[in-house]
N, C-alpha and C positions, 0 to 999 in steps of 0.2 A: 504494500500500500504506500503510492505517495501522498502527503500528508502535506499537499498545497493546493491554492484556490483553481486549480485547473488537475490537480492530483486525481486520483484514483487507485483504482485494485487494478495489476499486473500479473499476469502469469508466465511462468518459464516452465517447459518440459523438458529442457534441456542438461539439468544442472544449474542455470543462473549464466548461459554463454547468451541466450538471445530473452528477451521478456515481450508478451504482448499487453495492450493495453485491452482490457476484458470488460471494464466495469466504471462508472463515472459516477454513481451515486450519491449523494453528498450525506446521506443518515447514517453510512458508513464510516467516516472518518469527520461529523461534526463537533468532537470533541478530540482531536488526533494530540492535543498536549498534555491529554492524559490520560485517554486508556482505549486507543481503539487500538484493534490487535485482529488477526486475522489467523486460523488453524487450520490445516489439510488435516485429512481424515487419513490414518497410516492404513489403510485397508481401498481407503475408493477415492484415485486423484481426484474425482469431478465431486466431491462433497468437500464443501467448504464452508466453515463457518466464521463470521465475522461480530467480534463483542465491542457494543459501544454502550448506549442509554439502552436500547435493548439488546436481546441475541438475534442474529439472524443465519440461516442456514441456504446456500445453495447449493447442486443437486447437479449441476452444469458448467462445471469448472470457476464459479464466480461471473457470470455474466450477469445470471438473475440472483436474488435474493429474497427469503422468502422469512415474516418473525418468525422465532424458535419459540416454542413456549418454555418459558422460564418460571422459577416462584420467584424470582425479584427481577427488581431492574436494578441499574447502575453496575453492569458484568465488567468484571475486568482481570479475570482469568478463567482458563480451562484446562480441563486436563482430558484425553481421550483415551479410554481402555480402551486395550490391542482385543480384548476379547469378549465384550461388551459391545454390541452392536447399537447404536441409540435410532429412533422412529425417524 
């Protein structure tokens, strides 16, 4: 995620040698000076989830995003079990 007024969410399948630009959102990173943060799924590239004021989860590499249902707002960590599948 770049985390400026023209920023957004990037992706690389490469290693990090080439990045595309996926996603332009702005509820994604409208708080990026303090806790937006972005998680690939160690099981399925194209799920990705993005924590800011809410959670949100995409299904499609990050292009679309879609709310995760949470019991709180204000997310500003995750952690993903390798053997725990989540909805």
């Amino acid at each position: 995620m770049i985390e400026a007024e023209q920023g957004g969410v990037y992706r690389s399948d490469d290693g990090a040698a080439t990045w595309r630009y996926v996603n332009a959102e702005r509820k994604l990173r409208q708080r990026p000076w303090y806790y937006s943060r972005v998680f690939a799924d160690s099981k399925d590239t194209n799920t990705v989830y993005a924590l800011n004021v809410l959670a949100y989860k995409s299904t499609d590499g990050g292009e679309t995003f879609k709310v995760f249902p949470d019991p709180h707002g204000d997310n500003h960590d995750m952690w993903i079990a390798s053997t725990i599948r989540s909805a």
